[in-house]
N, C-alpha and C positions, 0 to 999 in steps of 0.2 A: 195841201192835201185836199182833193178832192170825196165829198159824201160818198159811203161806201152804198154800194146799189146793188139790188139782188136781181140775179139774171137767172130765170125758170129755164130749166128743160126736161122736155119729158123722159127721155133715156136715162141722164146721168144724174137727174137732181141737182137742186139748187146753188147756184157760185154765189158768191159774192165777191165785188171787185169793185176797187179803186184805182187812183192814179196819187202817187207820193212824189213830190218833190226831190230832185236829187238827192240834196239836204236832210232831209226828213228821215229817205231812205237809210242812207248812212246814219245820223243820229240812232235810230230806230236799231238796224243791225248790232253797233257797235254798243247800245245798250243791252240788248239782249245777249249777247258772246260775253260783256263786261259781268254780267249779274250771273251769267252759265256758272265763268270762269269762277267765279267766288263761290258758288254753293257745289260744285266740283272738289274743292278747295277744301271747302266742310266737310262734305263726305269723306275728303280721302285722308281727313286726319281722325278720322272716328280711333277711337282705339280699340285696339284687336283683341277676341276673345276666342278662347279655341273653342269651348264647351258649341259659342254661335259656327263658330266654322263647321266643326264636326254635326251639327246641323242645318245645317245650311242658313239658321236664320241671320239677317243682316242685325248686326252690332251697332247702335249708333251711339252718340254724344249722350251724356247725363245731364249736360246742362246749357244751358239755354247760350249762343252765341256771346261776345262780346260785342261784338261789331253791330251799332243800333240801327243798321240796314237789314244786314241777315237777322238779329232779333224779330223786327218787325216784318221778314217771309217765313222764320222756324218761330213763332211765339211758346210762351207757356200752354200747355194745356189747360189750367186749373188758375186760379189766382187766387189768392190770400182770403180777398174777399168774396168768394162765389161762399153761397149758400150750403153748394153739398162739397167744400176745401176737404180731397180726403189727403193731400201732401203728395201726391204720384206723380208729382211731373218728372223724376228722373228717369223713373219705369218709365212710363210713358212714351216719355219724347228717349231714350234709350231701345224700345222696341217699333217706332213710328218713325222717328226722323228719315229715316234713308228711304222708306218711300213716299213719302211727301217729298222729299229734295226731289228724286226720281221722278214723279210727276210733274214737277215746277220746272225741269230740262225740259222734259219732253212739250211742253208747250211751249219753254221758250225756244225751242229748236225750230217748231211749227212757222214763228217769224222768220227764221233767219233760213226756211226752204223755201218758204214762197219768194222771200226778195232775191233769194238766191246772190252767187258771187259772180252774174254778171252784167251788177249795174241794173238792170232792169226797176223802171219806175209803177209802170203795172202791176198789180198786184190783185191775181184770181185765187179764194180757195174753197176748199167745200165746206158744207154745212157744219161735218169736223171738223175738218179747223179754224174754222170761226167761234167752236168754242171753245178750241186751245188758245185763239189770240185773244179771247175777251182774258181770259187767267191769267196770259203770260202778259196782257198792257194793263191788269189789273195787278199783278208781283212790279213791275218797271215803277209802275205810279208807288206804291207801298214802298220801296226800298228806296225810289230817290228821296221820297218826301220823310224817310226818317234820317238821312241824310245829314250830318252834322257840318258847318262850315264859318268860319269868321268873318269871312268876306260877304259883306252884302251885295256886292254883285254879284258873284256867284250864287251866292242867295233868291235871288232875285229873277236871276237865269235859269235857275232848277224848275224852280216854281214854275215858271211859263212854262218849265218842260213837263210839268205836270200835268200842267192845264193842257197842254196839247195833246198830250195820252190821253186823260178824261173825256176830249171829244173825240180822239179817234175810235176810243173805246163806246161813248154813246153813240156814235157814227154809226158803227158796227151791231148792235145793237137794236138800233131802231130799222136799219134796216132787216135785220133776222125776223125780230117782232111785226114788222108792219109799221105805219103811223097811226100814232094813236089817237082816235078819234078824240074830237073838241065836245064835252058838254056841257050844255047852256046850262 
């Protein structure tokens, strides 16, 4: 993967673009579809309540995933040990989860437009969604790396896939920000 680099114009405002590796491409897509496909998955076993239908509010999950990947992109609101624990995470994460999931699509969908499905290594997008891909390689990095597996090479191969989202994510980043100045 090449540093992603920001390209000025005066009409349309700022792009940002890089150039990915075949490889890379594909790894990148078929994680993002993979992590869609699960929190898709979440949502759509939420259990049904009429009182929310008959309002239109969305219904979600009372309780926290099983699966220690989705855990760690739907977490607890509250923990045991917070200072102000008032016990609401069912509430909670039952009137919030679905659009938090809904958000975390829509950014990872942000990836899988710009790479698009035909192969294309280039990869331009706007200043929006550059900030949908810093979320959606910042959910990819969080879900691989809680990731459970017996096999130390596969262990071992997540890992680097993490470290390589971490720099395409700093990549991207530093260039939005600028470089940041050195002081002595």
């Amino acid at each position: 993967m090449q540093p992603w680099k920001k390209k000025k114009s005066l009409l349309r405002g700022a792009k940002y673009e890089t150039v990915l590796e075949p490889l890379e491409r594909e790894v990148l897509g078929d994680l993002a579809a993979n992590i869609s496909e699960a929190l898709i998955a979440r949502a759509q076993s939420a259990p049904k309540d009429e009182l929310a239908e008959l309002t239109g509010m969305a219904q979600g999950h009372t309780e926290a995933p099983e699966d220690p990947s989705l855990a760690r992109l739907l977490p607890d609101f509250e923990r045991a040990e917070d200072q102000e624990y008032e016990g609401d995470n069912s509430l909670l994460r039952s009137l919030h989860e679905q659009d938090i999931t809904k958000a975390k699509l829509e950014n990872l969908r942000a990836i899988g437009d710009a790479i698009g499905p035909d192969g294309s290594v280039m990869v331009s997008i706007t200043e929006q969604e550059a900030h949908k891909w810093l979320a959606a390689l910042n959910d990819l990095r969080l879900y691989l790396f809680a990731a459970e597996s017996e096999n130390p090479d596969a262990d071992h191969d997540r890992l680097n896939l993490v470290e390589w989202l971490a720099y395409n994510q700093e990549s991207l980043l530093t260039a939005m920000m600028g470089p940041l100045e050195q002081s002595e």
